[in-house]
N, C-alpha and C positions, 0 to 999 in steps of 0.2 A: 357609436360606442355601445359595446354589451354589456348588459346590466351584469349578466354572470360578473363580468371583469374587475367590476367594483367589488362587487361580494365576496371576491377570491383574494383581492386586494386586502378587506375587511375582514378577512377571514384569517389572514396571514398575519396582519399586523395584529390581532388579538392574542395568534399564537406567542408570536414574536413577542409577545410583553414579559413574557418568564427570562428572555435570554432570545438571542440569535436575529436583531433586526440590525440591519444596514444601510445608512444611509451617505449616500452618494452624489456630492452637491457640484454640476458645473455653473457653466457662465450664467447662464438665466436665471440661477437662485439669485444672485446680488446684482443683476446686470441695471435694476430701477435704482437700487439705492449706489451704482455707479455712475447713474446718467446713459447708461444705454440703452440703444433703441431693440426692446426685446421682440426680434422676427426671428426666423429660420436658422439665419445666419450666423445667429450669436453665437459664439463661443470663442473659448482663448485664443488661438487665433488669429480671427475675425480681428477682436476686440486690440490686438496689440498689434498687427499689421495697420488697423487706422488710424491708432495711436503713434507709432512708428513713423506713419509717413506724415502725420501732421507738422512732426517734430522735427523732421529734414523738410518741412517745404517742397515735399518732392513731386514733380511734377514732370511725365506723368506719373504716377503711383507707382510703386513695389506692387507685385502680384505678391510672389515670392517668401514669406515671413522671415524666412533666415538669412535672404540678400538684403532684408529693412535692414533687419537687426544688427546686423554684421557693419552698414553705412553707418546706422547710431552710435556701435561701438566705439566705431572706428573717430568718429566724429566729440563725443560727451565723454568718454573709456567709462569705466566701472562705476566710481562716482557719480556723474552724472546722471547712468542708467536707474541707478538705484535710487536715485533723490524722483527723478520724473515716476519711476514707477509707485514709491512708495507714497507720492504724492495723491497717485491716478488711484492709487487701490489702495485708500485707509478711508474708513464711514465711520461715523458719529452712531448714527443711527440704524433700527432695522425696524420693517412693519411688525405690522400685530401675527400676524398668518405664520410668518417667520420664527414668532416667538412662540407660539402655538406647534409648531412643529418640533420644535427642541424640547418641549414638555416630555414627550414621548421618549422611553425609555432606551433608547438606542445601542447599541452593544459600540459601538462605534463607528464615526464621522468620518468619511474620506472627501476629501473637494480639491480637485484642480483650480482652485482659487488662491492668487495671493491675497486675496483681501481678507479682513477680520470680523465681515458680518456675521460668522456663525457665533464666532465667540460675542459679540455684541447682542443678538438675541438669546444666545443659554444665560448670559448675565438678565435680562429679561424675567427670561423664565425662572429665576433663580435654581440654574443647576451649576454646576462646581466644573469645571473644566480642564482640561490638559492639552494645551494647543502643543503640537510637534511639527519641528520644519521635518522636511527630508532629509536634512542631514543629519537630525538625532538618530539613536539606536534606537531599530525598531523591536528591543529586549528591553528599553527605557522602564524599567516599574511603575507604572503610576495608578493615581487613588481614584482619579473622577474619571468624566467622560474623555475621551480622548476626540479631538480633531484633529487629521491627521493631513496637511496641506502638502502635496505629492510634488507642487511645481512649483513648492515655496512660501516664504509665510514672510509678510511685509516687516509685522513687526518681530521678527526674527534675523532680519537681514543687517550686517555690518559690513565693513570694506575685507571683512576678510573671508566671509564665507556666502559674498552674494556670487561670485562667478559658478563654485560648485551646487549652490541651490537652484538659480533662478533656470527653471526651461522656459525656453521660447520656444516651443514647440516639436514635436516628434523626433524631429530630428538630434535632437540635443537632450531629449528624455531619455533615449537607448544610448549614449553616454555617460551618463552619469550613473558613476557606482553605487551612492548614498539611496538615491531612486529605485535599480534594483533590488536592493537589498527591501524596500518595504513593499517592492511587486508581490516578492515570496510572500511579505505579511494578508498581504490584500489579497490574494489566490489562495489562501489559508482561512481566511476569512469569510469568503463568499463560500468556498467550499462546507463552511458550518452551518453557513447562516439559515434563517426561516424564511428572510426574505431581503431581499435588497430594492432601496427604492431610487433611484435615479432622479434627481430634480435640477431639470435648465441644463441637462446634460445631451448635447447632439450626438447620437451616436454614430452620425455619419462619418463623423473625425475622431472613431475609435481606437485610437494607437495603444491605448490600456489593453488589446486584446488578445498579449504577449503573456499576460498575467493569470488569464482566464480561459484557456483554451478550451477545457471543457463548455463550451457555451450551450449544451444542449442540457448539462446540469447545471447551469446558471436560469437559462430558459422560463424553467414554470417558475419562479420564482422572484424574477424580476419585473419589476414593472421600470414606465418610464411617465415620470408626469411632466407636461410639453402646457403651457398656456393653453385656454380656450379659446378655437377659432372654430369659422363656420368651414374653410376649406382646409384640411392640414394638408402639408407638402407632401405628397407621396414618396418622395424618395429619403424624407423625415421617417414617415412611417414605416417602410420595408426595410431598412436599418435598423429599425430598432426591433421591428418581428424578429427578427434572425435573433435577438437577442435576450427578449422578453414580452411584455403585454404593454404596447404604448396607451396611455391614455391623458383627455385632455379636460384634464380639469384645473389645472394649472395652481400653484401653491395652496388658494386658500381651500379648492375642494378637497384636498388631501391635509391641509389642517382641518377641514370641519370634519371628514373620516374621523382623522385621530380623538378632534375633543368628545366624539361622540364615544367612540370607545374607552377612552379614560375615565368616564362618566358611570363606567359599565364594572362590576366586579374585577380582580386579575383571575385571569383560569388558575384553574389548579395543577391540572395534572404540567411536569417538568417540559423545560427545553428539552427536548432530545437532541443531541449532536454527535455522539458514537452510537446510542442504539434506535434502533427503530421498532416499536410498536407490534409483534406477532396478529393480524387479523384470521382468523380460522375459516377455511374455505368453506363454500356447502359441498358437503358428499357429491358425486356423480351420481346422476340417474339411472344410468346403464356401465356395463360392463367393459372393463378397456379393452380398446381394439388393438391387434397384433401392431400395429403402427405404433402404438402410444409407448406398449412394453419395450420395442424393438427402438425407439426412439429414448430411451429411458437406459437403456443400457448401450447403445453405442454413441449416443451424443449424451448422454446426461442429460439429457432434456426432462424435466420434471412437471407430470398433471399435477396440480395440486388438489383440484377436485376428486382423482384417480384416490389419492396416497388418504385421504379425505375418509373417501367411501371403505378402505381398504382397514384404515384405522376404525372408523364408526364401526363397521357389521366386523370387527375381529376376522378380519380375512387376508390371506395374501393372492389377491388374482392380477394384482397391478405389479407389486413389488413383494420381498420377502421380510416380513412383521418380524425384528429381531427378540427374542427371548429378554434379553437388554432393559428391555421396556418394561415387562411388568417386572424385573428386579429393579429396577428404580423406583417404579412406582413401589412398591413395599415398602423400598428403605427409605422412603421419604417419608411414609405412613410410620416406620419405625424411628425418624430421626432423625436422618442423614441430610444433611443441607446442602453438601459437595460432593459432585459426582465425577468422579472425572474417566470418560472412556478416549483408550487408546488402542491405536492398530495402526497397521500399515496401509498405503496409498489404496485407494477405492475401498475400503472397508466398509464403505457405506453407513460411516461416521455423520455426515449433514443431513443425510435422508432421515437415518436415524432420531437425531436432535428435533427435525421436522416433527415426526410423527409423536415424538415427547410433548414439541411444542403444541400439538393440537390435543391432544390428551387431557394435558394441565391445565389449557383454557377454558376449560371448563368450570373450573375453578380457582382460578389467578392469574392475571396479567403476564401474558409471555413479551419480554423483550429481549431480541438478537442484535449484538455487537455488530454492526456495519462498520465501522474504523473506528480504531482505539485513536483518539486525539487525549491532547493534553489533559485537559481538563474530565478525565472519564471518572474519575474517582468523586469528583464532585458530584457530576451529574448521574451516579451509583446511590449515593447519598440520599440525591433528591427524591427519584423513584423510589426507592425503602421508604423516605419518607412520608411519600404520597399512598403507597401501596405497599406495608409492612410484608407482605406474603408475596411478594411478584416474584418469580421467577426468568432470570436471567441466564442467556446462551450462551458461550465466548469459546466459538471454534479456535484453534490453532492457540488455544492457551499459552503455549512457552515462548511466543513470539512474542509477548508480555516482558519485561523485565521481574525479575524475581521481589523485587520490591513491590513492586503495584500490586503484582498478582497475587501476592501476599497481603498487600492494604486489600485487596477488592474479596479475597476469600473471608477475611477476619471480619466484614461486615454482613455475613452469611452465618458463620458459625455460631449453633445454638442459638439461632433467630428462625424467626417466621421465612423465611425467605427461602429460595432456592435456585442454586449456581451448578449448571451445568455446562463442564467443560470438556472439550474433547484433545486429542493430540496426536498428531502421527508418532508410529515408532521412533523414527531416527533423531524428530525432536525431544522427545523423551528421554532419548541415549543423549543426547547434549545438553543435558538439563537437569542433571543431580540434584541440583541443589534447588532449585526450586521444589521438585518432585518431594524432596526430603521437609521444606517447607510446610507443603500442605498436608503431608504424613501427621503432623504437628496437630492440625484442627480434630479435635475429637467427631466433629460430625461428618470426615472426608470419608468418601468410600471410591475407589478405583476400580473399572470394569475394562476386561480386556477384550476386544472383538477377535481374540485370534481364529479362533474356529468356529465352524457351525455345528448346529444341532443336527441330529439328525433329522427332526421335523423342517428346518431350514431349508438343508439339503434337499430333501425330496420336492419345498417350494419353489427350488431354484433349479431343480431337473421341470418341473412343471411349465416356468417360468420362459426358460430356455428354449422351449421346443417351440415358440412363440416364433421365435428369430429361425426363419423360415429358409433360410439359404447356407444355413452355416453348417455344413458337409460333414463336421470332424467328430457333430455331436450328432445328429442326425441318424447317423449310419449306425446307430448302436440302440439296442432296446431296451427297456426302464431300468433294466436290474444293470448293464450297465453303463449308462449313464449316470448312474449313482456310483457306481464304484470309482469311474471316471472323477465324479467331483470327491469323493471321499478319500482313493488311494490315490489318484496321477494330479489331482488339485490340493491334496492333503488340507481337503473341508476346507478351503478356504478360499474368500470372494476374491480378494486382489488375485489368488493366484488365477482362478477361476476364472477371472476378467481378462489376466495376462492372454490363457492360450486365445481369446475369443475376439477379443479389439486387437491381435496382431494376425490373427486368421486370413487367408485371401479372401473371402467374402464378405469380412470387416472390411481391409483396405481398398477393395476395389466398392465400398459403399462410400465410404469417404471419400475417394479418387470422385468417382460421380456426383459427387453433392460439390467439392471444390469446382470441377469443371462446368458445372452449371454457368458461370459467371467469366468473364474473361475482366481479373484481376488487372488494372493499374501498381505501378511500383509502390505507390502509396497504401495501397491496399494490402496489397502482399506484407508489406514491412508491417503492417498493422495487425492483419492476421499472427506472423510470424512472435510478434512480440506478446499478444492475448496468451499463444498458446504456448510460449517457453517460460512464462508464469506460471501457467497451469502446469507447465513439467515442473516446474521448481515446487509449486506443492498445492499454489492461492488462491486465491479468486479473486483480481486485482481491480480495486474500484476503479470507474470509469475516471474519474479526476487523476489520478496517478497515469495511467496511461497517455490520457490527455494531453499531460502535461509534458509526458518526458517522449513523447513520438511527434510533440509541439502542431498536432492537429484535433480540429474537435472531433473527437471521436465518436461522441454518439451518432451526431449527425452522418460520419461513415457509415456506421453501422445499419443506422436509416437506409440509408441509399443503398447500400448491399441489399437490403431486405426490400426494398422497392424493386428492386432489379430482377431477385431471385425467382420470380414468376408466382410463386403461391405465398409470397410475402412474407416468407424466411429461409434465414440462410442459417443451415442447423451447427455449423461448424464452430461461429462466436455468433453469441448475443447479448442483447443489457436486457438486464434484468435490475430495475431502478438505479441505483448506485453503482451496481455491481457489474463486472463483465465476467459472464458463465461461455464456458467452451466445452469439447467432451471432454470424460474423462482423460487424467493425469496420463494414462498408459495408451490411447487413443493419440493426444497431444503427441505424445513421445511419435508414434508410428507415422502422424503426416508428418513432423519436421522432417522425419528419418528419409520419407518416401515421397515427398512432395516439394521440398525446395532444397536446394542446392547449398550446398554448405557456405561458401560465401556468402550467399546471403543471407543465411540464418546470421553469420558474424559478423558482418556489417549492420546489423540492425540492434544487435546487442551494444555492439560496440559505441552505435549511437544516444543509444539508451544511457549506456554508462556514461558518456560524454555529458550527457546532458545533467544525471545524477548530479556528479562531478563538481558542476559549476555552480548548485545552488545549495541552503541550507535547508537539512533533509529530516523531516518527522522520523517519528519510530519504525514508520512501517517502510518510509521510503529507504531509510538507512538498513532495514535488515534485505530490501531490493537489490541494493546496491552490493552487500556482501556476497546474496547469492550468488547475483547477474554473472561476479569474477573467479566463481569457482569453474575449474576445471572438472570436477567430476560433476557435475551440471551438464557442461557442455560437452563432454566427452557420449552422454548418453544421445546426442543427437549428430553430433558433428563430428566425422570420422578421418578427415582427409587433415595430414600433419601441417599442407600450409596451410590451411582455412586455420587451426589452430594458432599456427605462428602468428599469421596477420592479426588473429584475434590479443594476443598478447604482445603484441611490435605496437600495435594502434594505441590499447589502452593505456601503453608505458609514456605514451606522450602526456597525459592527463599527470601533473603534478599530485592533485586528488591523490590518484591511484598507485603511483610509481614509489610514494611514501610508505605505502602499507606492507608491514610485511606479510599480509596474510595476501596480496599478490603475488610477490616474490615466491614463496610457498606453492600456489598452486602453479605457477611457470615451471617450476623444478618438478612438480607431478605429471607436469606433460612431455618432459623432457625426459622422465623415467621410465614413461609409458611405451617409449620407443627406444629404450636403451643409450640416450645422448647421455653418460653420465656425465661426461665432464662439463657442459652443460649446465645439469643438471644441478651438479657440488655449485658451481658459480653463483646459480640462482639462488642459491641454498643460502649461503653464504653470504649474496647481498639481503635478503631475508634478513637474517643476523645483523647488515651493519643498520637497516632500517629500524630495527628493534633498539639498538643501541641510541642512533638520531632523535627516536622520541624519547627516550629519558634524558637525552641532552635539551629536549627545547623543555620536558614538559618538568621536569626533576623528581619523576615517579619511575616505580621499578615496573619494566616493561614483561608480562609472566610469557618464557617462554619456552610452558610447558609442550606444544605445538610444533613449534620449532625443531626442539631437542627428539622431541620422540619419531618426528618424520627423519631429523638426522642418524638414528639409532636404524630404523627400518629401510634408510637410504644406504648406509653399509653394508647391511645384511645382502640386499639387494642386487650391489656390486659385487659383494664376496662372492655368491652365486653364480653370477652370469660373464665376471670375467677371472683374467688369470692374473694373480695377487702374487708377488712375492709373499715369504713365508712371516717378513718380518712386517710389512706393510699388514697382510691379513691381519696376525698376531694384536697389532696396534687398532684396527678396525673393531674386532670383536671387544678388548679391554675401553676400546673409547663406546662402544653401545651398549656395555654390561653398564658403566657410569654414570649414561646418561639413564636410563632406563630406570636403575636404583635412585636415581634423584628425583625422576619421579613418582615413584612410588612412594616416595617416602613425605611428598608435597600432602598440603591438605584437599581433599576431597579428591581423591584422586577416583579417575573413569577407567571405563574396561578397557583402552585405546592401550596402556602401558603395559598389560597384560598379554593382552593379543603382541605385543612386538617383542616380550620377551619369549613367547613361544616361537616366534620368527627363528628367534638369536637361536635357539636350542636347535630347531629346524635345518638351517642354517649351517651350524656347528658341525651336526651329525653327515649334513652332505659335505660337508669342507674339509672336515678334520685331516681326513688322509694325507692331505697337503701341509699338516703340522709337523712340528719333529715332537718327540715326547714329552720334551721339556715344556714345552708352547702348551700340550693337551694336557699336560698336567697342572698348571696354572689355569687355563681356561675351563675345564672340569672344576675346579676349586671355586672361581667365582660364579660360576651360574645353577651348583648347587646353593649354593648362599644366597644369592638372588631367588631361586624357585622357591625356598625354605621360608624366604621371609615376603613373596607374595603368596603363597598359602597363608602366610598369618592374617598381611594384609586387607587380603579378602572380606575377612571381616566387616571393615566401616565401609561397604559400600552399600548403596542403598538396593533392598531387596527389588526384586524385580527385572526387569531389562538389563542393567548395569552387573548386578552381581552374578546371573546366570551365564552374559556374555565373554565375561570375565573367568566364570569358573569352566566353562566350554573350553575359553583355552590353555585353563592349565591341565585340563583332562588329558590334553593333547600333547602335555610336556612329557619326553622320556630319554633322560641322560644316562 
């Protein structure tokens, strides 16, 4: 055993005393004070196949557990089961080592044990307790420790809920609903924690490993404490490697650990479980090499030491040093405690934050949002607490609900501290109201990345000529290549980006770097799902993907990267937590030009499936929305049936068949191709969906969405086919109604604006087909309409929304 292993042990569980330790108790934690013979072999089991067959006399033995179990049943029925078990599994007592370990401040207990030694030693230790079977809610409130018994709890057991509690093993644990239900808790849990420690737990018989898929972020952080022997079982030990650090000091060397640290002050500084820590690179010594720049802009591959150097000596030879920066800095020197910049895809919004982030450590604690979990508000709290002045990152801000992000700004404003937040446009256009929110904090200041400077620009022709095979920039001499990015990129990076990651010298760099490897189907679908994340906007932690592709992914990743010959594969990689790919418009180009549309939809489709079936955090639930839009998917996958099957499969998911923002985006695909009638149906069932949940839920379901896509759905039709006069007539008065009703709703977005220039549009190409009577009425309402969204106008909030808004009424002319 390595001394490291103790120290990392010791080191974890010190952290762990603020918050995030896990402790995980199998058969060998209680197996003495059950009278078992604690070897290899123990565990549930073991322990209830010998018990099983004592109890039928069975000779020869049950291998088998669930052919025992099944003769017992069959033999004692329920009653009896429960009388012999709870007989076998209730103890009076627990050692001192035992009690010593429950001292320890634990965030919470999980144990495959029916028995009730844990709660017998926290009485011990005098801690407060909360023992739950598996059939209570795993949303149960409660005050003290929790012990959380997964296959059952003895003295929880009656004749009426021991068949659905008790498992006898794997078999009978993937059936039971009550058990899933706190899988989700316990894969929520590891995924926070600082450390998990595993005691008398074999992980050779790890059937929990449904719950935990990510196991290569469970990895450094798990240990597994196994008795002290002179020979351990190797096939003990390589089970548990795959899973964390085995070590065999057996209960009491990890209670003498903890008393020693108990003994010891609590750290100061917070749990972290949504942010992690900013450490600041050293500078590079030398100058980046055409690989590094050229690697930086078509995989996003990021030097930190490059961006380092580039920020220390005021330079851009790596990347291009946004103006951005020293306006922030100012206004912070002036004040300002919220920053929030916005732009479109590749805007070079994270590099940006980066280079912030190294900046200010110079002077205050940078910590960056890795995942917003529940509890971020608190753990915002703590930090300010610890470090009045720290400085906090929170990319993709409106993915946020408007309340949090409003509790997390208000503990910024007119304080030591400082929040900076970024956002892409189109979040921003969906997001009034928050936007309007933080307008509110006197010390917000908003920065737009839409264009560049001219000093920018000439950075980024510099930049550019880096990228050694790309023809289109190449061929043109400095004066202009500037004009290229100034007048055909109109200054700006995403677009800049566009012509260059969709280039043939982009895609056939990507093409070469995919075919490097010859993909398995596992790998492809893994691929495929990193990178239609990354089209959707994110950068999806390796546990989310983990989970819902039900393979451990990093260790994929691993293996790709062992594969790759120079020990990376530049297309996905992890970066701690995170899984980074290239850029967003990069993504877009290999789905486009490297897999086949099927199977881009069969991967999502499995993705959603799996969504579907479990209870989903913040971040997973706004996964789940994108995953079923259509204009998502529309940007990679072109062929109508890969579509269809895309939207036939997902309708089998109850989940999903309820929502009317599915139905919604079916009828956008069905518009896309001209199936109106189709299309109205889906429309329609939208509608009756909207209706269903204010019958289950008896809230008013807003179906501002609905209405306005049925308003731009007439127009649509009026257009592209042939109406009678009085059918049209009723089209146009049914989308002037709708349209005016929403307009007239609170907070209304630029979406109702843009559809009444539609109607006007529309109108003007239609009319002829009116008689005068019809255009004389229809004239009459959509003056009235244009009249009173000109007044409208007004309470939108300035910015994105009121611009996009006034655009198109500019456009209006009746």
């Amino acid at each position: 055993m390595e001394r490291n292993s103790l120290d990392e042990l010791a080191r974890r569980l010190d952290l762990a005393r603020k918050g995030g330790g896990i402790l995980f108790c199998g058969a060998g934690f209680s197996a003495d004070c059950l009278n078992f013979k604690p070897d290899e072999t123990l565990g549930t089991g073991a322990q209830l196949l010998d018990l099983f067959n004592t109890a039928l006399h069975q000779t020869p033995p049950y291998k088998d557990l669930q052919n025992a179990a099944d003769a017992l049943q069959e033999k004692i029925a329920d009653n009896g089961m429960m009388t012999l078990l709870k007989e076998q599994f209730t103890v009076s007592d627990s050692t001192g080592d035992m009690t010593d370990l429950l001292r320890y401040p634990w965030q919470v207990v999980y144990t495959t044990n029916y028995d009730n030694a844990l709660e017998i030693a926290a009485q011990a230790a005098h801690r407060q307790v909360d023992p739950l079977n598996n059939t209570d809610d795993p949303k149960t409130a409660t005050t003290n420790l929790e012990i959380i018994h997964l296959h059952g709890y003895v003295r929880k057991w009656d004749i009426h809920n021991f068949r659905e509690s008790c498992v006898l093993g794997a078999e009978s644990y993937s059936k039971l609903t009550h058990v899933k239900n706190w899988l989700e808790r316990f894969r929520r849990d590891i995924d926070q924690a600082q450390i998990v420690v595993f005691v008398g737990f074999n992980a050779g018989d790890f059937h929990l490993n449904q719950a935990i898929n990510d196991l290569t972020g469970l990895r450094a952080k798990a240990f597994f404490i196994n008795r002290p022997t002179a020979e351990a079982n190797p096939d003990v030990v390589a089970a548990q490697k795959r899973l964390g650090t085995p070590l065999f000091i057996g209960r009491i060397g990890l209670a003498t650990t903890i008393k020693q640290l108990l003994a010891k002050k609590t750290p100061k500084e917070p749990h972290l479980t949504s942010f992690v820590k900013y450490t600041p690179p050293d500078p590079a010594a030398t100058v980046p090499t055409r690989a590094q720049i050229e690697d930086l802009f078509l995989y996003g591959k990021i030097e930190p030491s490059q961006l380092a150097r580039d920020a220390s000596n005021d330079i851009s030879e790596y990347h291009i040093q946004r103006s951005a920066i020293k306006q922030t800095l100012d206004s912070i020197t002036c004040d300002t405690r919220i920053v929030l910049y916005d732009g479109y895809a590749c805007d070079g919004k994270s590099i940006l934050t980066t280079d912030l982030a190294y900046r200010l450590s110079g002077a205050r604690p940078v910590y960056r949002l890795r995942q917003a979990y529940e509890n971020i508000l608190n753990e915002i709290a703590e930090i300010l607490s610890y470090v009045p002045n720290a400085a906090l990152i929170i990319e993709n801000c409106f993915d946020l609900p408007r309340e949090r992000l409003v509790s997390i700004a208000r503990q910024f404003d007119g304080q030591d501290g400082v929040l900076i937040l970024t956002s892409r446009a189109v979040a921003l256009d969906a997001s009034p109201d928050s936007l309007k929110s933080l307008l509110d904090f006197r010390s917000f200041q908003k920065i737009t990345l839409a264009s560049l400077s001219q000093s920018e620009a000439r950075d980024l022709s510099d930049l550019a000529d880096q990228i050694a095979g790309w023809r289109d920039f190449h061929k043109l001499d400095q004066d202009a290549r500037l004009r290229f990015i100034n007048d055909t990129c109109q200054a700006s990076l995403p677009h800049f980006l566009l012509r260059l990651l969709q280039s043939d010298y982009v895609s056939e760099r990507y093409r070469e770097e995919f075919n490097k490897l010859s993909l398995n189907k596992s790998e492809r679908e893994a691929i495929i799902a990193a990178l239609y994340v990354t089209n959707i906007g994110e950068n999806a932690p390796l546990t989310f993907l983990s989970n819902v592709m039900e393979i451990d992914y990093g260790a994929l990743i691993d293996r790709i990267n062992a594969r790759a010959g120079d020990g990376a594969f530049r297309l996905i990689r992890r970066n701690a937590g995170i899984i980074e790919t290239i850029p967003s418009i990069g993504a877009q180009n290999i789905l486009q030009n490297l897999f086949d549309d099927i199977e881009i939809v069969d991967t999502i489709v499995f993705v959603l499936k799996n969504l579907a079936s479990v209870s989903r955090n913040s971040f997973e639930q706004r996964m789940f929305e994108q995953l079923m839009r259509f204009s998502i998917l529309s940007k990679v996958v072109a062929d109508s049936d890969a579509i269809d099957r895309f939207f036939e499969h997902n309708k089998q998911e109850l989940q999903i068949r309820r929502r009317p923002l599915f139905w919604l985006q079916w009828h956008m695909a069905k518009c896309e191709v001209d199936a109106f009638n189709d299309a109205e149906k889906f429309l329609e069932q939208g509608y009756s969906e909207a209706s269903e949940i204010e019958r289950r839920t008896r809230t008013t379901y807003d179906r501002r969405q609905l209405n306005d896509r049925r308003a731009k759905f007439l127009m649509m039709r009026a257009a592209k086919t042939t109406r009678t006069t009085a059918d049209l007539f009723r089209d146009f008065k049914e989308a002037v109604t709708l349209t005016d009703k929403i307009l007239r709703q609170n907070d209304p977005q630029h979406y109702p604006f843009e559809t009444l220039a539609e109607i006007v549009r529309t109108y003007n190409l239609v009319s002829v087909r009116l008689d005068s009577g019809h255009k004389f009425q229809i004239n009459s309402w959509l003056e009235s309409l244009v009249n009173y969204g000109r007044e409208r106008i007004g309470v939108l909030v300035s910015g994105y929304q009121k611009d996009k808004a006034q655009s198109a009424l500019d456009n209006v002319a009746i």
